[in-house]
N, C-alpha and C positions, 0 to 999 in steps of 0.2 A: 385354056392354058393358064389363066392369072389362079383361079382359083386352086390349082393342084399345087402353087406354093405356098396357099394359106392356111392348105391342111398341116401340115408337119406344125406350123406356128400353134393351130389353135388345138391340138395333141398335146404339144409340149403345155400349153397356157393349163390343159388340163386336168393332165399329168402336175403340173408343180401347186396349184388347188389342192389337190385331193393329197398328197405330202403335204402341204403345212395344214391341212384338216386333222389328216391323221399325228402329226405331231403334235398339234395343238389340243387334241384329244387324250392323247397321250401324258402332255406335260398338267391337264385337269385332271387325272385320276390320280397323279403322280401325288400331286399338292392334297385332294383329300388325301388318300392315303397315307402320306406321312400327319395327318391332322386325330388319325383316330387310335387310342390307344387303348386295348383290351386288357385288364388285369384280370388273377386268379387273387381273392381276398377272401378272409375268416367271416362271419361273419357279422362279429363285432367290428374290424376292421373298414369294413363300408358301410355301418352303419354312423359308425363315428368320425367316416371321411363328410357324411351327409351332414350330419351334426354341426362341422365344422366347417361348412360351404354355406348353411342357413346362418349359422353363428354372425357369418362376414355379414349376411342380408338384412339381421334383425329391423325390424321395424317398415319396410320395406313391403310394400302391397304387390301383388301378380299381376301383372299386366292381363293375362291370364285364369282363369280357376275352369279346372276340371269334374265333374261330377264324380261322387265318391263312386266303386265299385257297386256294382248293382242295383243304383239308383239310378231314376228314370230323369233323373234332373239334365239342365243343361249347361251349356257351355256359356258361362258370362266371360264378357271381355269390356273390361273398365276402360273404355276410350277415353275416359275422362283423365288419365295417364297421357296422352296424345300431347307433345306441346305443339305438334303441328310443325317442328322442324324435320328435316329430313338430313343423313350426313352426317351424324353425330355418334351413329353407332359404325364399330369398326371390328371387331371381333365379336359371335357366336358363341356362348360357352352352353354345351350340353354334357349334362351327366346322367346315366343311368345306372340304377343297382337292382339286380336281379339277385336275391337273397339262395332262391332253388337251387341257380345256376351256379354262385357266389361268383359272379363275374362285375366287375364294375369297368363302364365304358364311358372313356372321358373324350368329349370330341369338341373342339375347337376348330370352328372352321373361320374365315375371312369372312365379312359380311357379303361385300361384293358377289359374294359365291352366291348368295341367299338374291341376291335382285338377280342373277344372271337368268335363276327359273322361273322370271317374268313375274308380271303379281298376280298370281292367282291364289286362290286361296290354300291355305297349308291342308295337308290329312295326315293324321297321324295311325301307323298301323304297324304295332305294335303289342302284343302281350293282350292284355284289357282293353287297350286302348285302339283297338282294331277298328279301323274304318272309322273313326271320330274326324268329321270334318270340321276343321274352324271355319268361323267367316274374316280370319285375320290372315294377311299379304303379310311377305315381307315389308313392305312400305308402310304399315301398321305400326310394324316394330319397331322400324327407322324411326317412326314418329312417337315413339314411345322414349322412346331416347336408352343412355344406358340403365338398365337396373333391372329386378326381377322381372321375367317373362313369365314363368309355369314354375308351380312348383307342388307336385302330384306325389300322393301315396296308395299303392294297388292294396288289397285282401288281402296279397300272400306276401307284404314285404316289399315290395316291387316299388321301387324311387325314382322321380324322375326330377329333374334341375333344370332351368335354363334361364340364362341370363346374358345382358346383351352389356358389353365394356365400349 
């Protein structure tokens, strides 16, 4: 008898789980999505928005460095950038120019966003950049503090930015 009133309870328990999962799912896609914004640009135009994004970094080392197109080199990453605090970075900034495409893609995400996919380590897959695994976490980054992360030039044009505020 006790038990056939504890069904409807634990239905309802859920039933209201799985709404605020689905909302909560919901209001994450919502947040990137309003973070990524696609332009149409000249070609000069995103070349000299890059220009002008390195301009802000001069002096400024990559946390970072990618091997050049078609060389067999590897991925260095200067830990020695590391102050070893964590908390300090608070906004993502990525930019990409696809010169082919003339599309430039500016994306500012919340860092928070970046520890929520746990630390594992990043892969980038992307254009050239397909399947290139780092051995750097988000927690890496954190520990990087704000300043240059990557800052990549493909064969065809092809720009990539990222820096951490």
């Amino acid at each position: 008898m006790t038990a056939r009133k504890w069904i409807p309870i634990v239905v309802g328990i859920v039933i209201f789980v799985m709404l605020v999962g689905a909302g909560l799912v919901g209001a994450l896609i919502y947040v990137v999505t309003r973070q990524v914004d696609v332009k149409s640009m000249s070609a000069s135009g995103g070349q000299e928005e890059f220009d002008r994004l390195l301009a802000s970094k001069a002096g400024q080392k990559p946390f970072i460095e990618l091997p050049s197109p078609g060389s067999r080199g590897e991925v260095v990453v200067h830990r020695e950038l590391a102050t070893g605090d964590t908390g300090s970075v608070a906004t993502l900034h990525v930019r990409v120019w696809s010169p082919r495409d003339k599309t430039f893609v500016k994306i500012d995400l919340p860092f928070w966003m970046m520890r929520l996919a746990g630390n594992k380590p990043i892969t980038l897959n992307a254009g050239s950049l397909r399947g290139v695994t780092l051995t750097v976490t988000p927690e890496d980054i954190d520990r990087r503090g704000p300043g240059l992360v990557l800052n990549w030039s493909g064969r065809k044009g092809e720009r990539l930015l990222v820096w951490t505020e």
